[in-house]
N, C-alpha and C positions, 0 to 999 in steps of 0.2 A: 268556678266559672268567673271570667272576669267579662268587663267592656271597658272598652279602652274609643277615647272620642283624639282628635288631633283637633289644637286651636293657635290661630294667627295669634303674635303676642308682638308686644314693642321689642322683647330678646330673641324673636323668633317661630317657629313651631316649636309648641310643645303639647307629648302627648299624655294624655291624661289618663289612668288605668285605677277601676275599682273593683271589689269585689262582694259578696252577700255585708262581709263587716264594715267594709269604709274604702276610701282611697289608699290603694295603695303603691303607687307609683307617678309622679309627676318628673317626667326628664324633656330634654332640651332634643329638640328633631323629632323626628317623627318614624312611629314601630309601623310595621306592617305585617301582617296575618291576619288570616280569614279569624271571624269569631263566632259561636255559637251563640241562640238565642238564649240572651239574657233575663233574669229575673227582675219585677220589678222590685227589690230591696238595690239591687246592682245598681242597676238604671237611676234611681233615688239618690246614688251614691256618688256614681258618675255625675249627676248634675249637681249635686251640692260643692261637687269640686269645681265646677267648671264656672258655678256661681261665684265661687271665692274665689279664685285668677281672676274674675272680672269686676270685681270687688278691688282686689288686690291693683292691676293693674289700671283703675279710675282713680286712685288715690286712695282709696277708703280702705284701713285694716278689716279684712277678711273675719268672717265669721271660720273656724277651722273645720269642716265637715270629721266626721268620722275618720277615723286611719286604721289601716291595716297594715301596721307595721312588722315588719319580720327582721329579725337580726341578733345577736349575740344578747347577753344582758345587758352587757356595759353600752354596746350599741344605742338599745331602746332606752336607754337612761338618758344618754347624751343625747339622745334625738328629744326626749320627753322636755329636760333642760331648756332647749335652744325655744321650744313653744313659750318657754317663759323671758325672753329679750324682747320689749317694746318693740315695735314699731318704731323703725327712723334712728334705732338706738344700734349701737355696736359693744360688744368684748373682743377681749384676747382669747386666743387658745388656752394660757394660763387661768387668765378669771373663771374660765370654763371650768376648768379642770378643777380649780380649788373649790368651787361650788360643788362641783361633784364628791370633796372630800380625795381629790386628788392630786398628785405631783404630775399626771402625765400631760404635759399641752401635747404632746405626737402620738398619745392614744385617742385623745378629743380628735383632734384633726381628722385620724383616719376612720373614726367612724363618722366624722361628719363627710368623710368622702366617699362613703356608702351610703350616706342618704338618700332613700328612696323618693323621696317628695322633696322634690324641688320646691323654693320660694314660699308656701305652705306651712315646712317644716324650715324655720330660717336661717341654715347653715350657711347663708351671706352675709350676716350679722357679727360672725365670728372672724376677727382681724388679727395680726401681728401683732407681738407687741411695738411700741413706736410707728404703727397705722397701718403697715403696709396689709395689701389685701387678701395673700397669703395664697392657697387656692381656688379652684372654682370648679365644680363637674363642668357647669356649660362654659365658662373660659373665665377671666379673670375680668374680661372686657366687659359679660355679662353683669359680675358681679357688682361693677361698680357703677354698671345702669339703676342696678337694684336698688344700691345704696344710694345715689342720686335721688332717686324716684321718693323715695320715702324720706328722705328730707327734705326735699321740695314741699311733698305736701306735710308735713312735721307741725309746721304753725299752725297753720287750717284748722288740723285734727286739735291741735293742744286748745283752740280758741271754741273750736264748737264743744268740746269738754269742759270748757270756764277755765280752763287750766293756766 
């Protein structure tokens, strides 16, 4: 059983979809179908996501709700990874990859382009080498709102940290 909620965002609609385990789905536009009634663990899950876009999208790094991630191993590795890039911070495909104990930057890529959880899960994070911004599910223009976004507020966070 899932619930899925749709939210105004600065990149757009985006909808947001959970299940009894966690979020598991955040894409760019908006799904439509009827839904059954949901259970309150769902419901719980759905809003701790919707809590964290809102978090996310005020400046403030997200608390990460639950996830119900579904995908290959190497998928959920590389999606597991990308939870670990700061805030405001960027890599390559390749740092990626070599973190992983890998050669492949075009295997990182491609399961970051299966990522289920947008912004969340922060396959934005991940750049060219020499900067450029590589791909993007919601387009490239998104991405580099993202990336804007969070270095704007970058100081802020680093100052209320003592950092």
């Amino acid at each position: 059983m899932t619930a899925l909620a749709r939210i105004r965002s600065p990149v757009g609609t985006l909808s947001v979809e959970a299940t009894d385990d966690g979020v598991c789905s955040i894409r760019f536009g908006g799904r439509d179908g009827v839904r059954p009634p949901i259970s309150r663990r769902t419901r719980e899950n759905l809003e701790a996501g919707l809590q964290a876009l809102a978090d996310y999208f005020a400046g403030r790094p997200p608390v990460v709700p639950l996830l119900d991630l579904h995908g290959t191993e190497h998928q959920r590795k590389v999606w597991k990874e990308l939870l670990e890039i700061p805030w405001g911070e960027t890599i390559t495909y390749g740092e990626l990859a070599a973190r992983l104990g890998s050669r492949g930057a075009r295997a990182v890529g491609n399961a970051n382009a299966r990522n289920p959880v947008a912004i969340l899960v922060p396959c934005h994070r991940v750049v060219e080498t020499g900067g450029g911004l590589g791909g993007y599910a919601g387009g490239t223009d998104k991405k580099a709102w993202l990336l804007a976004h969070e270095a704007a507020h970058g100081p802020v966070l680093r100052a209320e940290r003592g950092g």
